[in-house]
N, C-alpha and C positions, 0 to 999 in steps of 0.2 A: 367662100366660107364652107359651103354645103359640100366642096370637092373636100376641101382636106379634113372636114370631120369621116367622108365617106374612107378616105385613105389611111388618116388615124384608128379609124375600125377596125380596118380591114388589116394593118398592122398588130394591132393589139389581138385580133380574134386568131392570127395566121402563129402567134407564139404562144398562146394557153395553148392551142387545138396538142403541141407536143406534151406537155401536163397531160390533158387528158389520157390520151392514146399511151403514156406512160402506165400512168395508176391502170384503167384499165387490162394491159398488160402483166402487172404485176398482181393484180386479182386472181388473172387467170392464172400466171405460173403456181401463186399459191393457193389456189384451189385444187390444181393437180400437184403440188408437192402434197397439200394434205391428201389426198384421194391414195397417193404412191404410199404413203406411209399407214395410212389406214388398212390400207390392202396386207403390205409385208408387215405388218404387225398382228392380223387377226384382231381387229378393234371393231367392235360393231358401237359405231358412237349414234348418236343424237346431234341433229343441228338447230341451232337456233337461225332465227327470221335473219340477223347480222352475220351470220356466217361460222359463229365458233360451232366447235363440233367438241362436245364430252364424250366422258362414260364416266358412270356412277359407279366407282368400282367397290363400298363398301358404304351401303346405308345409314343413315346415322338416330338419331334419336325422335327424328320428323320436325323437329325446333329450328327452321332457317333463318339465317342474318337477312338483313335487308340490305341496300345497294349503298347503305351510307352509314353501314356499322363499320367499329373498330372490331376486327377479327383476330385469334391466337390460330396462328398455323404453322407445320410443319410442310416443306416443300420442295420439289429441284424443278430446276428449270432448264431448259435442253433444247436443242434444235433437230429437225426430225433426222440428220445424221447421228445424231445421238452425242454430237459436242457438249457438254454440260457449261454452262453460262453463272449457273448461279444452284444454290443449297443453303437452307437453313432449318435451323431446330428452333421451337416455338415462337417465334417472330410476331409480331403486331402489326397489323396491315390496317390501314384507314382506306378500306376501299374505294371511298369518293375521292381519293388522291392518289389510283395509282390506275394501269391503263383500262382501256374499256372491256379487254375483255375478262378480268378479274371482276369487274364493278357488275357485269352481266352474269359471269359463270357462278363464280363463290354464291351467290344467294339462291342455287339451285341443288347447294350440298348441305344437309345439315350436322346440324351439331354431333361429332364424331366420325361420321363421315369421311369417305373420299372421293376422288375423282379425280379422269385424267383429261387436261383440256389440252385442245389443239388448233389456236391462234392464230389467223390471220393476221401479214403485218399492219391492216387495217383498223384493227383491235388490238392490237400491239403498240408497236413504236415506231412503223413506218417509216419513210425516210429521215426521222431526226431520234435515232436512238441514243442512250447516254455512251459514251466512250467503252468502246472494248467489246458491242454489240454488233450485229449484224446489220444490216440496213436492209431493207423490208423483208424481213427475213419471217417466216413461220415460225412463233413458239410451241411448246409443248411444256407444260405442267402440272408434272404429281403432288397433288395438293390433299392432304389431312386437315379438314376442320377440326380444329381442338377445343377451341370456345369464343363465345360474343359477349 
């Protein structure tokens, strides 16, 4: 009994260990995708504790949302080759339903506001993105806070 629970273990721990050394991996690449892009762009960002990197690129009224308002924004969204994924004009976003690193970033712009974020796919969409995305791919998004 004690052999095949040691063998069950040792099965079960020998197929996560590739999970790990995946995600791990994919950290890294995206830490120097962003570091490459930061560089060839001339971006001097901010990082937080989780890893998103901003730039406050236009102050707003000093009035910030919190991580579980409904937001009015203007925004494009882009990959750091500069594919563009997504674009909208005044849009409503329920920050506590969309990924982590809007729900962290957006409450660091206020009201009028903008900034440019630069997403890990950890704070992203990771490996389960909606259809026609990238899979752990780096975002980047030009965000206008318009109102809460």
């Amino acid at each position: 009994m004690l052999r095949n629970l040691f063998f069950l273990s040792t099965i079960v721990l020998l197929f996560s260990l590739p999970a790990c050394v995946t995600s791990l991996d994919v950290d890294i690449d995206n830490e120097a995708e962003i570091q490459q892009y930061i560089e060839d762009n001339g971006l001097h960002t901010q990082v937080t504790e989780s890893g998103l990197h901003y730039v406050i690129t236009q102050e707003g009224d000093g009035t910030f949302p919190s991580s579980d308002d409904v937001v009015t924004v203007n925004y494009k969204g882009y990959y750091t080759d500069g594919f563009s994924f997504d674009n909208l004009a005044q849009t409503d976003v329920n920050l506590a339903n969309t990924i982590d690193g809007w729900t962290e970033g957006v409450p660091l712009i206020s009201r009028g506001g903008s900034a440019i974020f630069i997403i890990p796919s950890s704070l992203g969409y990771a490996n389960n993105p909606p259809d026609g995305l990238r899979r752990n791919a780096v975002l980047v998004f030009e965000i206008d806070l318009l109102d809460f």
